[in-house]
N, CA and C of each residue as an Amber inpcrd file, in Angstrom:
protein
   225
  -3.5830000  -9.5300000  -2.1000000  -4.0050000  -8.6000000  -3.1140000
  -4.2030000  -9.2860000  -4.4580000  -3.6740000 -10.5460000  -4.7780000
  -3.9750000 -10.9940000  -6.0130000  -5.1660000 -11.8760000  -5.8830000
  -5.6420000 -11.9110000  -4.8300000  -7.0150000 -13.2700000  -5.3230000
  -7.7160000 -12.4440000  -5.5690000  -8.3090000 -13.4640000  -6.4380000
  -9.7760000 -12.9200000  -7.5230000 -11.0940000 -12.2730000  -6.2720000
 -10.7730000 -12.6950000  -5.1370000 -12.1800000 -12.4670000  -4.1520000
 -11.4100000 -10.7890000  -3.6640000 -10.4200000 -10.3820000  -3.3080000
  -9.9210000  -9.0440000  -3.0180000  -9.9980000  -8.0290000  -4.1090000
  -9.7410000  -8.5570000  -5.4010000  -9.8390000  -7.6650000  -6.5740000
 -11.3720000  -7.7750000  -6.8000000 -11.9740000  -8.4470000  -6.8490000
 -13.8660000  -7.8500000  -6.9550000 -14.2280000  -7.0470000  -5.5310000
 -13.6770000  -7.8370000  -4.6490000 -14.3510000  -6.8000000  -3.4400000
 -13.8270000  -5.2770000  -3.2240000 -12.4620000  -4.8240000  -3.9100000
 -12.1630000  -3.7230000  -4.0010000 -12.4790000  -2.9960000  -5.7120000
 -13.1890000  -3.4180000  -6.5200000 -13.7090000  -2.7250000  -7.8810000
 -14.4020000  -1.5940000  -7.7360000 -14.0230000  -0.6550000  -7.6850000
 -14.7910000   0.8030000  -8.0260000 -13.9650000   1.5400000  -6.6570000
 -13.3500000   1.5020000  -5.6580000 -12.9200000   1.5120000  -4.1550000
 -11.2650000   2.2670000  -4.8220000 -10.7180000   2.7400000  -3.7570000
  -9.4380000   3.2490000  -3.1320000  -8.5760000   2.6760000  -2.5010000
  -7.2800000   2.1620000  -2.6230000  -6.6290000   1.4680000  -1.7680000
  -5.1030000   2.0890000  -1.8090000  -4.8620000   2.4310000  -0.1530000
  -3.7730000   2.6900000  -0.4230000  -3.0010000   1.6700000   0.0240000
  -1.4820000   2.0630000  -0.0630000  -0.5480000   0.8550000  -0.2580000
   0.4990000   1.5950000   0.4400000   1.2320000   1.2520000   1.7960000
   2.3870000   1.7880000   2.4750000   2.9170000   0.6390000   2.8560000
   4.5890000   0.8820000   2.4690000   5.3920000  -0.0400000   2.3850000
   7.1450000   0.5680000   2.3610000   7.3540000  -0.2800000   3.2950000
   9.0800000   0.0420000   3.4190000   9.9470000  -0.7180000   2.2230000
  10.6430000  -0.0620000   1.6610000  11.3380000  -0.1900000   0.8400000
  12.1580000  -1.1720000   1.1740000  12.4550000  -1.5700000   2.2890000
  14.0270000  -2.0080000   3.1540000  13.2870000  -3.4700000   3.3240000
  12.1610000  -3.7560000   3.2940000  11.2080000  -4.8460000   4.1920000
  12.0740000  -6.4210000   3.8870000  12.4880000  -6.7830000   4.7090000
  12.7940000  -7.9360000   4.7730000  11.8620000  -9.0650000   4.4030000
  10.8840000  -8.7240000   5.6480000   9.8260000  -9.7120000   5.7950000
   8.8360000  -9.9810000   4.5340000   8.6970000  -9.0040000   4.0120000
   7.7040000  -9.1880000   3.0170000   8.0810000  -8.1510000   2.0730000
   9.1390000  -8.5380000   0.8130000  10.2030000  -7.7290000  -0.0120000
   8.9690000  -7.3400000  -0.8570000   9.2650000  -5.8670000  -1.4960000
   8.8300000  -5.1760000  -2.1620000   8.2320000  -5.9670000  -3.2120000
   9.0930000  -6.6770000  -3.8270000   8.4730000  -7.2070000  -5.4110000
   7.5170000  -8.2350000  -4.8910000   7.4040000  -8.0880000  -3.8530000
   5.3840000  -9.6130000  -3.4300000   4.7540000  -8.2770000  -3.3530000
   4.8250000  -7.2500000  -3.6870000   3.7340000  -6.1060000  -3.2060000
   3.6450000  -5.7500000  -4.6950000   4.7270000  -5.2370000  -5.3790000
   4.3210000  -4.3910000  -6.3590000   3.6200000  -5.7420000  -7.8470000
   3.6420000  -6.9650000  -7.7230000   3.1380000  -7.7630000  -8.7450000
   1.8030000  -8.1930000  -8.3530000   1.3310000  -8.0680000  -7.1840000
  -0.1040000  -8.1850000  -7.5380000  -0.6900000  -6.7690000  -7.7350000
   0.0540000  -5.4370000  -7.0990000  -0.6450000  -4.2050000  -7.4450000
  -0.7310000  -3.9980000  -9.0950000   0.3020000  -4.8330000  -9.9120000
   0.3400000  -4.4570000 -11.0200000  -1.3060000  -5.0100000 -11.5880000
  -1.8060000  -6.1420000 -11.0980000  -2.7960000  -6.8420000 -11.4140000
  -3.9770000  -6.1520000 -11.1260000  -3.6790000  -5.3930000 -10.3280000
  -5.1530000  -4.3680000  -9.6610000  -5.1520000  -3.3920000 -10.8090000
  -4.5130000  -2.6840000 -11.8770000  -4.4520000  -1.4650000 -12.4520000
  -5.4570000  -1.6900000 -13.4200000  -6.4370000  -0.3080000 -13.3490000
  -7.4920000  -0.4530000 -14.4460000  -8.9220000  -0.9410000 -13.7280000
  -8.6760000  -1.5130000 -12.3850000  -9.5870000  -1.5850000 -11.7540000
 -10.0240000  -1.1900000 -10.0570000  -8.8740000  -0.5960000  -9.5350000
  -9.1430000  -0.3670000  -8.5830000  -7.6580000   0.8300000  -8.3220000
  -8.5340000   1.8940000  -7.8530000  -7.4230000   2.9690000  -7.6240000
  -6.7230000   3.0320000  -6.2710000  -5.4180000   2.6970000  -7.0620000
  -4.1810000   2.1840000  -5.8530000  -3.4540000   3.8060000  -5.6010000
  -2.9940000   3.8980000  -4.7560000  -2.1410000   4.7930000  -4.1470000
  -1.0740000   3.9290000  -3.4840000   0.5220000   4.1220000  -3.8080000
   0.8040000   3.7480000  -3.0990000   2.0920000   4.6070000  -2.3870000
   2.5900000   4.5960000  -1.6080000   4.0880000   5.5380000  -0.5460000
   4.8860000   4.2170000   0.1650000   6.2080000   4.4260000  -0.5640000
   6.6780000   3.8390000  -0.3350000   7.8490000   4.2060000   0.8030000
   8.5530000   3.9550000   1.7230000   9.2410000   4.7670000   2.4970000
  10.4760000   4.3160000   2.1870000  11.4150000   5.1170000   2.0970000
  12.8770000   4.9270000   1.7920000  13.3780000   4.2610000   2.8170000
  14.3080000   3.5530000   2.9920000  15.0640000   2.7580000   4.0560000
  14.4650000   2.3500000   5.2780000  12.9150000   1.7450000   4.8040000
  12.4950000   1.4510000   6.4370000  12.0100000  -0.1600000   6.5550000
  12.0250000  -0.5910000   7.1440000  12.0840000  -2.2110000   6.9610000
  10.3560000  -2.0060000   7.4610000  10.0740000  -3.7370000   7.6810000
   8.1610000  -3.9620000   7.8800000   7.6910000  -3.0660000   8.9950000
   8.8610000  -2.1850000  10.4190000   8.2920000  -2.3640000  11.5080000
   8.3850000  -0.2770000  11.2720000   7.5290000  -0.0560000   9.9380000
   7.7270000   1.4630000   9.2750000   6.5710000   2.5670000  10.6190000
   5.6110000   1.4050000  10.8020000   4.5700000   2.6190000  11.2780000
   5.2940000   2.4190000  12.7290000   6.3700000   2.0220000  13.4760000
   6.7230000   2.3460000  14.5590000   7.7540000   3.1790000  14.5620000
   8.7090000   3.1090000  13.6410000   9.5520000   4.0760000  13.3710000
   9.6550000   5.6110000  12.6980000   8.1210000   5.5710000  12.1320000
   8.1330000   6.6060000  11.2850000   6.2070000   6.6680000  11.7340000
   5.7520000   6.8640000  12.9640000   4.3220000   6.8610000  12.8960000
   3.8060000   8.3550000  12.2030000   4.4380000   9.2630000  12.9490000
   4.1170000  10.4690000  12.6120000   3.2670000  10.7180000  11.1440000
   4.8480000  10.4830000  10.1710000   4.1550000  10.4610000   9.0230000
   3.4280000   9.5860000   8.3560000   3.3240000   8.2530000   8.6320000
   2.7130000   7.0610000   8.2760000   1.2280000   7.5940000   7.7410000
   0.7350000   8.0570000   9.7310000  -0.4240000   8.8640000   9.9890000
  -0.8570000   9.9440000   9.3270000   0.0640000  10.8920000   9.0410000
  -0.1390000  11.9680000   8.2750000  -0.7390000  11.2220000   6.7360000
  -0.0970000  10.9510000   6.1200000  -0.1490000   9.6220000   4.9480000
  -1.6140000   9.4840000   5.0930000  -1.9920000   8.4500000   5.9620000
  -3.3140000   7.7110000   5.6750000  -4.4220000   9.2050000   6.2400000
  -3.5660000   9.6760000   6.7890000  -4.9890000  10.9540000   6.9300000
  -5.7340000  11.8620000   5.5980000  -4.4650000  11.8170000   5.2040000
  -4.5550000  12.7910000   4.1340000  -4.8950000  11.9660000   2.9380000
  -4.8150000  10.5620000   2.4830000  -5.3220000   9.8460000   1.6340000
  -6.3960000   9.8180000   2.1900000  -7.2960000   9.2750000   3.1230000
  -8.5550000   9.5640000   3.7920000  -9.1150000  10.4660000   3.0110000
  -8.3770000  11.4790000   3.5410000  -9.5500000  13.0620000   3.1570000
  -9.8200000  13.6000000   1.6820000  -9.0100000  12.8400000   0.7850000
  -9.0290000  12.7200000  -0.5370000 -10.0460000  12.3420000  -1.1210000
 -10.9290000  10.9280000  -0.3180000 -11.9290000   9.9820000  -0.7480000
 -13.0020000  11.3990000  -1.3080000
């Protein structure tokens, strides 16, 4: 999310952002410092899930899905 080629290719675009709070693998603060870099140019959404580590859309698909449906239908 921080290279210069992802931030032009998403300028004027929607992006959402789902992420477990708990994530081991890839801790919150590598997510939220390049989103900070996107602001002003590309409209972020993001849901974060309370206590769920990287493996969120298997444990929690239901709503994951619900999530990206309903950001979908927003566009």
């Amino acid at each position: 999310m921080a290279s210069p080629g992802f931030v032009q290719g998403c300028k004027g675009k929607s992006v959402l952002v789902i992420h477990g709070d708990q994530d081991e693998r890839i801790p919150l603060k590598y997510v939220e410092q390049p989103l900070a870099g996107l602001t002003g140019t590309v409209a972020v959404k993001t849901k974060y899930y309370a206590s769920e580590d990287h493996f969120l859309f298997l444990s929690r698909r239901a709503e994951v899905l619900e999530d990206v449906f309903s950001w979908m239908a927003s566009w």
